[in-house]
C-alpha positions as CSV (number, residue, x, y, z in Angstrom):
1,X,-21.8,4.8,6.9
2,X,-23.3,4.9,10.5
3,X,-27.2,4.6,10.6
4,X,-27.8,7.7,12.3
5,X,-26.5,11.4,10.4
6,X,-27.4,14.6,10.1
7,X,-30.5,14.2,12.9
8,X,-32.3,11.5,11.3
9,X,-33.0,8.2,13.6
10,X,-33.6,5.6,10.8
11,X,-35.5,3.4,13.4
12,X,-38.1,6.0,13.9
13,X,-39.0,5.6,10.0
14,X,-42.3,4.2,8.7
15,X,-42.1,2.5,5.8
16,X,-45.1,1.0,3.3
17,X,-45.0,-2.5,2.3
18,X,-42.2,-3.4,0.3
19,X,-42.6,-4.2,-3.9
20,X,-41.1,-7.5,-3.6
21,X,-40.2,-9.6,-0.2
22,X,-37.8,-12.2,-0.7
23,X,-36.6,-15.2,2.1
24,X,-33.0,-17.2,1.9
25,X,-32.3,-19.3,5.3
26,X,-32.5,-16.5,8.1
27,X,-32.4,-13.4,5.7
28,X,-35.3,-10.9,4.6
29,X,-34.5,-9.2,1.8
30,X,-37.3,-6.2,1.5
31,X,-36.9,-4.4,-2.1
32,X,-39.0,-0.7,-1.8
33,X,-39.4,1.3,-5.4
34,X,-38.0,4.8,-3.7
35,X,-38.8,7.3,-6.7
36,X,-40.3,6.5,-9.8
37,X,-38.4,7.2,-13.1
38,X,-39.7,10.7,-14.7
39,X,-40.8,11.5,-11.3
40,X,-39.8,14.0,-9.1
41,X,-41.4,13.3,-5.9
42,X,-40.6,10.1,-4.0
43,X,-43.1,7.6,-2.8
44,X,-42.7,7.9,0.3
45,X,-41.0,10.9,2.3
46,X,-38.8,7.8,4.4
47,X,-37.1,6.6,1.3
48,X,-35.8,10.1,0.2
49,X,-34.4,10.1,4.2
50,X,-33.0,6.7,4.1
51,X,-31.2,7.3,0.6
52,X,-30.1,11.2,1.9
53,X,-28.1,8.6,4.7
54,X,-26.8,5.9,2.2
55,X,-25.7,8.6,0.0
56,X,-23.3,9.8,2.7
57,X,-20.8,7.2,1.9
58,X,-19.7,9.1,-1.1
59,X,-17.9,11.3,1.0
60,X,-15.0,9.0,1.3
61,X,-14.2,10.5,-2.1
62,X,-15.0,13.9,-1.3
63,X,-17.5,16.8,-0.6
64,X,-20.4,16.2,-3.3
65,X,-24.4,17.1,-3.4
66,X,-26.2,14.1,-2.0
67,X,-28.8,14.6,-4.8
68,X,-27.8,16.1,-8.6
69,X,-30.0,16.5,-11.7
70,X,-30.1,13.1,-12.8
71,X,-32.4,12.1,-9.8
72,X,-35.5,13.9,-10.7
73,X,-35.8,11.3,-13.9
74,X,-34.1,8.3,-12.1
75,X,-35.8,5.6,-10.8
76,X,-34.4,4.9,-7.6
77,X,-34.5,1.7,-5.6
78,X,-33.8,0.6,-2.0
79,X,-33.0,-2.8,-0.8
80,X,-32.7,-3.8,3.2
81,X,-31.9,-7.3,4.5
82,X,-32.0,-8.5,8.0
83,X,-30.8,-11.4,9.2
84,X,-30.3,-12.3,12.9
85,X,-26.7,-11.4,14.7
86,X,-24.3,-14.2,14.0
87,X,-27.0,-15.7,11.9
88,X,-28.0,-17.2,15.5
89,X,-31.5,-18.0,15.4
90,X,-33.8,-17.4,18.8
91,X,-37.0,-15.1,19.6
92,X,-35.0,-13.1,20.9
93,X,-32.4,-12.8,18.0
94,X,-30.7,-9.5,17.7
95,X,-31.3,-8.3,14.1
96,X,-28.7,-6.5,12.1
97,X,-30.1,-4.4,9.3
98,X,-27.7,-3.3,6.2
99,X,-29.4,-1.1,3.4
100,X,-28.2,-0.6,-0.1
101,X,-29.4,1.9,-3.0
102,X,-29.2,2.6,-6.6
103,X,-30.4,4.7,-9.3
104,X,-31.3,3.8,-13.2
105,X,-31.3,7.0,-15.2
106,X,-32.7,7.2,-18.7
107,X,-31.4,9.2,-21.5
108,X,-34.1,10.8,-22.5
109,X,-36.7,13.0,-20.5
110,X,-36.8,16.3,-19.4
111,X,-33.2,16.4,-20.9
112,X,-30.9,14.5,-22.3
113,X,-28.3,12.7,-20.9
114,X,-26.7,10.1,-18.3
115,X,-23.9,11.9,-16.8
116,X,-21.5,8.7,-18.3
117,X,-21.1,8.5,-22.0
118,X,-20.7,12.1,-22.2
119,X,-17.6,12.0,-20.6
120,X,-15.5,9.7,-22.2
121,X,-13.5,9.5,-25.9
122,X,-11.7,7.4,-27.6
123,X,-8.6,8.9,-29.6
124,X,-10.4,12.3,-28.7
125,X,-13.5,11.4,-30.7
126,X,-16.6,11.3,-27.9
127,X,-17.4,8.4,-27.2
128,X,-21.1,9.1,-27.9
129,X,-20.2,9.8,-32.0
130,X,-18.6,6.4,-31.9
131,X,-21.8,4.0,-30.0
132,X,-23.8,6.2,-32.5
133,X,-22.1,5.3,-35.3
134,X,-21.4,1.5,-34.4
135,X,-25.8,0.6,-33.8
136,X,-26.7,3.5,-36.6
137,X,-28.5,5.3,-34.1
138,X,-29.3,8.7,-34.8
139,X,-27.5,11.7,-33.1
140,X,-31.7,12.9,-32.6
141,X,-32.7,10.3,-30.6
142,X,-30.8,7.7,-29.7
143,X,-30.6,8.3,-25.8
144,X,-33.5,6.8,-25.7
145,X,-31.6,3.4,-26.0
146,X,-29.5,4.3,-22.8
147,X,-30.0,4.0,-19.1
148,X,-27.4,4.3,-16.9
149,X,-26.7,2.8,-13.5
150,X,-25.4,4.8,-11.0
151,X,-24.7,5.9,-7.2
152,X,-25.0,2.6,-5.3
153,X,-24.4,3.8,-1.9
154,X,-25.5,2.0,0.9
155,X,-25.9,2.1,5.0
156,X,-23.3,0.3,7.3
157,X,-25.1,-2.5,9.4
158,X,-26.4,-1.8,12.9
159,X,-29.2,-3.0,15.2
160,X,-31.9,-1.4,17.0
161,X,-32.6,-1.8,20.3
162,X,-36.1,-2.3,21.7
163,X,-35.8,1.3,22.9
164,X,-35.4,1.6,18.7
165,X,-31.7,3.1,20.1
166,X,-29.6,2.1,16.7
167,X,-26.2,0.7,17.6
168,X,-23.8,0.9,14.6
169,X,-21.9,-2.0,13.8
170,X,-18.4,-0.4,13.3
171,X,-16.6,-3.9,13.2
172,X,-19.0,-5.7,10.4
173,X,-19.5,-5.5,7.0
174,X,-21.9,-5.9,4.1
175,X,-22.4,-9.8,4.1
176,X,-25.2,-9.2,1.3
177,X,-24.5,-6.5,-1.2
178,X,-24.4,-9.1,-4.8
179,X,-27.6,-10.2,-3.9
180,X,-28.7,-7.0,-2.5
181,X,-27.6,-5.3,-6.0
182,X,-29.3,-7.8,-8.1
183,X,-32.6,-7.8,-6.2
184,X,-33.0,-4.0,-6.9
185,X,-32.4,-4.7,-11.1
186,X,-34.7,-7.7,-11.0
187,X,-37.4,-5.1,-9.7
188,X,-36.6,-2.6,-11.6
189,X,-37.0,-5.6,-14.7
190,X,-40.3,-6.4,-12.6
191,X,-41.2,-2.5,-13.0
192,X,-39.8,-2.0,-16.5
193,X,-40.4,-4.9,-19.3
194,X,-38.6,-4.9,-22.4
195,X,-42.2,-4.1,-24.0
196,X,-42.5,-1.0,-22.2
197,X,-39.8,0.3,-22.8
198,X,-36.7,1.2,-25.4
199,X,-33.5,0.7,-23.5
200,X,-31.2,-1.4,-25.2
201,X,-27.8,-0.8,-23.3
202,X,-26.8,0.0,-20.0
203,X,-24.0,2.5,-19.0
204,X,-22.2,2.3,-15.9
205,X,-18.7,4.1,-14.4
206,X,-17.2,1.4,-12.7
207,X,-14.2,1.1,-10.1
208,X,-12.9,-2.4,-10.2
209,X,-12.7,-3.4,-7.2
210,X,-16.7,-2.4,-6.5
211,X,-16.9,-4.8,-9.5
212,X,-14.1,-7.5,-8.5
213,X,-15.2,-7.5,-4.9
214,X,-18.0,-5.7,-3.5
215,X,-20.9,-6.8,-5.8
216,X,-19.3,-10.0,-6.9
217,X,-20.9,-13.3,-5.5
218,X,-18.4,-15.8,-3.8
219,X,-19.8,-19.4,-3.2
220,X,-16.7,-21.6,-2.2
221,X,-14.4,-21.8,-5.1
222,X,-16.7,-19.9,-7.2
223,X,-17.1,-16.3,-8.2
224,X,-19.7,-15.3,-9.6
225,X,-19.6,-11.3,-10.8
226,X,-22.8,-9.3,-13.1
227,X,-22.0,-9.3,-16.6
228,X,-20.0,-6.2,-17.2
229,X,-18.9,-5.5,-20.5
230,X,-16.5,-2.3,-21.0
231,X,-17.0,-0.1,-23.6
232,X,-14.2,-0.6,-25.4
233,X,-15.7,-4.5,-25.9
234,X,-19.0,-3.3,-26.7
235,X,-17.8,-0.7,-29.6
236,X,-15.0,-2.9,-30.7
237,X,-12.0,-0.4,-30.1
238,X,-8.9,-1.8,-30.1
239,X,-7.5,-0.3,-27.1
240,X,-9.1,0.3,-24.0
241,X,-6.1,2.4,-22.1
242,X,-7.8,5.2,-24.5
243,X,-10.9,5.2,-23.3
244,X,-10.2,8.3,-21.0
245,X,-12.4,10.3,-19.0
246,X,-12.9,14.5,-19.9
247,X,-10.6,15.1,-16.6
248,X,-11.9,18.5,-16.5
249,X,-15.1,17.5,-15.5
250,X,-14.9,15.8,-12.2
251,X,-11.9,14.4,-12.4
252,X,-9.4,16.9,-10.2
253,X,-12.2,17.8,-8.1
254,X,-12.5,14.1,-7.0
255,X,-9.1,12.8,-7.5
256,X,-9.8,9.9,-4.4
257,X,-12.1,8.5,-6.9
258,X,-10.9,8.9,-10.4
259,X,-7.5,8.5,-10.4
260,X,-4.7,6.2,-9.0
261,X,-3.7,7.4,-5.9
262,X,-0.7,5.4,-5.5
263,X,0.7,7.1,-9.3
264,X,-0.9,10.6,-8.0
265,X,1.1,10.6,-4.9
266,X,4.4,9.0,-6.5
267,X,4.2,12.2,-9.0
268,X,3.8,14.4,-6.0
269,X,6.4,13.1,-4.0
270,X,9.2,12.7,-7.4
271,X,8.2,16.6,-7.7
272,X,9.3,17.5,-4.1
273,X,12.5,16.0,-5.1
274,X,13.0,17.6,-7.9
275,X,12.4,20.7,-5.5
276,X,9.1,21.8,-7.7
277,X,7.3,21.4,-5.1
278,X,8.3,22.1,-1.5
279,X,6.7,21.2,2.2
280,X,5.2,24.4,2.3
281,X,3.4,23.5,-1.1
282,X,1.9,20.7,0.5
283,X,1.1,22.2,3.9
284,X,-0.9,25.2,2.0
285,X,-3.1,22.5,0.4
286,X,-3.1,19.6,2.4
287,X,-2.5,22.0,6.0
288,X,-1.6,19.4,8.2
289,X,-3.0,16.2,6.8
290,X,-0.1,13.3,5.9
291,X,-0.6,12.4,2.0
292,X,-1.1,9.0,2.7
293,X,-3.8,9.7,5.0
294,X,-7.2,9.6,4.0
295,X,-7.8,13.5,4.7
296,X,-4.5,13.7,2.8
297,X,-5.3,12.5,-0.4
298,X,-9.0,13.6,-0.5
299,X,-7.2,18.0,0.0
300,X,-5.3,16.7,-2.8
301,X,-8.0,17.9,-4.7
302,X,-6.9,21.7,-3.6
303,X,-3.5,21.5,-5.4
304,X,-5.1,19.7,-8.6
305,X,-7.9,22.6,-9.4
306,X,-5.3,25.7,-8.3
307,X,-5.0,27.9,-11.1
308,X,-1.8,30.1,-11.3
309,X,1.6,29.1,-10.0
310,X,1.3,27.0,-6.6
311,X,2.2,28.3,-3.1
312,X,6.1,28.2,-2.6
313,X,6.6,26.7,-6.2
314,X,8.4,26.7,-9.3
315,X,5.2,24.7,-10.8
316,X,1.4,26.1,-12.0
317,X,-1.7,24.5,-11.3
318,X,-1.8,24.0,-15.0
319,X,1.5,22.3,-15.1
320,X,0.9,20.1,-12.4
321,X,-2.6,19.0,-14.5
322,X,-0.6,18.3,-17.5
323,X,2.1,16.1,-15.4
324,X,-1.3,14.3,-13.8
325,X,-2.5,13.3,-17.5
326,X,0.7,12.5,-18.9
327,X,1.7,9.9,-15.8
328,X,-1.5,9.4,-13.6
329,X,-4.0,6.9,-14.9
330,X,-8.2,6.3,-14.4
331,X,-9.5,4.0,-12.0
332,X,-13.2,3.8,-12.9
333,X,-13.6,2.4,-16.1
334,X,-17.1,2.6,-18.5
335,X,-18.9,0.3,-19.4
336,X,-21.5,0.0,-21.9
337,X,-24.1,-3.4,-21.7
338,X,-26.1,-4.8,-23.8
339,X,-29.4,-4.7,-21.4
340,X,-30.1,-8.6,-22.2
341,X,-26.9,-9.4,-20.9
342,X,-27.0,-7.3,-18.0
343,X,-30.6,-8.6,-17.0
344,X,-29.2,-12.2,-17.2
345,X,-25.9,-11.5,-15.0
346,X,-28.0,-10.4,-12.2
347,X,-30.6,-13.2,-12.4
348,X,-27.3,-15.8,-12.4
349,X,-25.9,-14.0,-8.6
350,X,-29.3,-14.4,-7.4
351,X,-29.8,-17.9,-8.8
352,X,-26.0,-18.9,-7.4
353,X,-27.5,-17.4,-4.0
354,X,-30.2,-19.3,-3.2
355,X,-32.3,-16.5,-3.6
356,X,-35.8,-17.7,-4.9
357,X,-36.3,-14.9,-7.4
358,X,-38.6,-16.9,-9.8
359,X,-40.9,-17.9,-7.3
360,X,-41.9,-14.2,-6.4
361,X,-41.4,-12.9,-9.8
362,X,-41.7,-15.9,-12.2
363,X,-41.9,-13.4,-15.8
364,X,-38.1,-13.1,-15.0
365,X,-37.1,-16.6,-16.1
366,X,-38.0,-15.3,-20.1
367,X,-34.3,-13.7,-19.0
368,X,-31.8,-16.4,-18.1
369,X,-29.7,-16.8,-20.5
């Protein structure tokens, strides 16, 4: 995600103090409180700008609202760190800024709901009957347990020039996104105490290689990754291949995201063989945009939500969905967290990093465990 979009010059922003300032070697890690949860304005008109931008990496998966329902009651929190180019230290260092967001939604509010638990079942039986069931949690009211984390999203690193020009950094990555993540949950524990509130699990819609790679913590031979828990763990279900999403939800509209593309496009290409599909199938959906290409795959969402027999086809929209369940598995898999666990995972990155949390925030020892 480049720093500049749609108008906006992110170095022009003002922005108040941050809620928590934290210092590792040559790195400033500034944590701001963007929205507040119940809330629907923002704190400051700069953060709703600056997550508008971060948000705009979601569309490597497809066209989507940058905002939804969820973030009026969210609490929403952005991190940025800056550390000197090359980590080479001088007054005249060139600083390279990299931002990264995320949202904590509760289940309760103005209604009810996280946008995660509702969409997946086990054996066909919701899987919101089932966490019910397994901590005797009424049907009523027991979304006020749940708060979900959601949409991290962040900015691609760039610089700003003392003319406040921003140069993207096209060639660099994130060096800081596990200690990034786990700065915004230790404020949000900062914000939120277990006495002030009644969340006792955490919900999140994971793709494993956000997990495995992204927001995991690598210190030499070490690796050192939040505590996910999958739901199938939590609930004790003996399978977790049928913990399936409600595909018609989201799931053919986004297929970049939620399925495997590599099974999606083997199906495809085993149909054109079996002349069920034809070139002229693809070239009506995918116009001309190779299926391995990144345009490709995200028109494949035109084929997957046709309804009615398919361009130059023996095969319906319908019948190609029902071929997609049957042979094309989920990528991002739930996961459902005991909020004591998931406090401590994050406090571990940060401790593994050499990040200092305790001495800014010392109340968050009480949750190493």
């Amino acid at each position: 995600m480049h720093a500049t979009n749609e108008g906006y010059h992110i170095s022009e922003l003002e922005l108040p103090i941050a809620d928590s300032v934290y210092v590792k070697d040559d790195v400033t890690f500034e944590v701001y409180r963007a929205k507040d949860m119940y809330h629907k304005e923002w704190r400051h008109p700069s953060f709703h700008t600056i997550v508008s931008l971060a948000r705009t990496s979601y569309r490597r998966y497809g066209p989507r609202d940058l905002f939804d329902k969820y973030d009026d009651k969210a609490v929403i929190y952005l991190v940025r760190a800056r550390y000197p180019r090359g980590h080479v230290l001088g007054t005249d260092a060139e600083l390279v800024n990299e931002w990264l967001s995320v949202r904590m939604v509760p289940g309760d509010g103005d209604f009810e709901g996280v946008g995660e638990l509702e969409l997946y079942t086990f054996n066909k039986v919701p899987i919101v009957d089932i966490f019910c069931k397994k901590n005797k949690f009424s049907k009523n009211n027991f979304w006020h347990h749940v708060i979900s984390d959601s949409r991290m999203c962040g900015i691609h690193p760039y610089t700003v020039g003392n003319d406040k020009v921003v140069a993207s950094l096209p060639t660099e990555r994130h060096k800081y996104t596990p200690e990034c993540m786990a700065l915004m949950q230790a404020q949000f524990m900062v914000d939120f105490p277990p006495q002030t509130t009644s969340f006792t699990y955490v919900s999140a819609i994971v793709r494993p290689e956000i997990r495995d790679k992204v927001i995991t913590l690598r210190k030499g031979a070490h690796h050192i990754t939040p505590n996910f828990i999958s739901a199938h763990t939590t609930l004790g279900l003996t399978n977790d291949a049928k913990v399936v999403v409600e595909r018609n939800a989201y799931t053919y509209q986004f297929p970049r995201y939620w399925l495997h593309m590599e099974e999606l496009k083997t199906l495809i290409r085993r149909l054109l063989l079996e002349k069920k599909l034809t070139e002229k199938t693809l070239q009506h959906y995918l116009g001309e945009h190779d299926i391995d290409s990144l345009d490709g795959e995200l028109a494949l969402a035109k084929i997957l939500v046709a309804e009615g027999t398919l361009v130059d086809a023996v095969l319906s929209g319908e019948g190609l969905r029902a071929l997609v369940d049957k042979e094309v598995s989920d990528v991002p898999e739930l996961q459902i967290i005991p909020i004591d666990s998931w406090r401590s995972g994050f406090l571990h990155i940060l401790v593994n990093a050499g990040v200092d949390v305790f001495k800014v925030h010392p109340e968050l020892k009480r949750f190493m465990v």
